[in-house]
N, C-alpha and C positions, 0 to 999 in steps of 0.2 A: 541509849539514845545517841545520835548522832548531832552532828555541830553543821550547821550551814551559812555559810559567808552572804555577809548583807549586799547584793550585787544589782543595784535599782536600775532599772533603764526609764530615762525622764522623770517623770518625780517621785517615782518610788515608793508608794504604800508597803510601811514597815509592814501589814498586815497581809499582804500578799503574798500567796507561798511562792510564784514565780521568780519573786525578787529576792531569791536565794539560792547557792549553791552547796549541794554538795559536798562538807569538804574531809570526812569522814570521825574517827571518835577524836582527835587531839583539837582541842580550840584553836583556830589560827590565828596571827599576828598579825596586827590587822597598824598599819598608819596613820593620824590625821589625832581631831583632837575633839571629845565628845560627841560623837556621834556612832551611833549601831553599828557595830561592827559582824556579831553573828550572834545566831541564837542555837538552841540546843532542844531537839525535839523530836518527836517517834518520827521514822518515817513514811510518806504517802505515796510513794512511787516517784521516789529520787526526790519530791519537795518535802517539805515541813509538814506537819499537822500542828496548825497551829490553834489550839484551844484560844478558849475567853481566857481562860486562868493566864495562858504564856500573853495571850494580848494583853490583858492589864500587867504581866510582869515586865513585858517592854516597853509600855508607857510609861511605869512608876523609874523603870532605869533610867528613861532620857529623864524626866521632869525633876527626878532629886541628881541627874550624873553623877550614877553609882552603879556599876556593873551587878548583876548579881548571878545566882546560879546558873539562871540558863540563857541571860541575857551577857553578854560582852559588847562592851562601850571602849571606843579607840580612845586613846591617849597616849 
């Protein structure tokens, strides 16, 4: 699975595959301070395929801010 950078334009639906980039297998380093940083998911023609399962997995990360497998939260 690939890693794609959380990259919103206006308000940004975490849930959106457009509001991500690309940024290939190493997780990147992301700045600022709890908030989405990237997720980690098959890919769908350069976006995410974002399942239910990954959508509640990046809910449960922001609402406890706690990073987890394939969600990564900046800090």
């Amino acid at each position: 699975m690939s890693w794609y950078q959380y990259t919103p334009f206006g308000f940004g639906d975490v849930c959106n595959p457009n509001n991500y980039t690309l940024v290939g297998n190493i997780p990147p380093s992301c700045l600022g301070f709890d908030k989405l940083c990237a997720i980690q998911a098959l890919d769908a023609g350069g976006v995410p395929f974002i399942t239910p399962w990954l959508q509640c997995e990046i809910a449960n990360a922001l609402s406890n801010h706690f990073s987890s497998t394939n969600v990564l939260l900046k800090f």
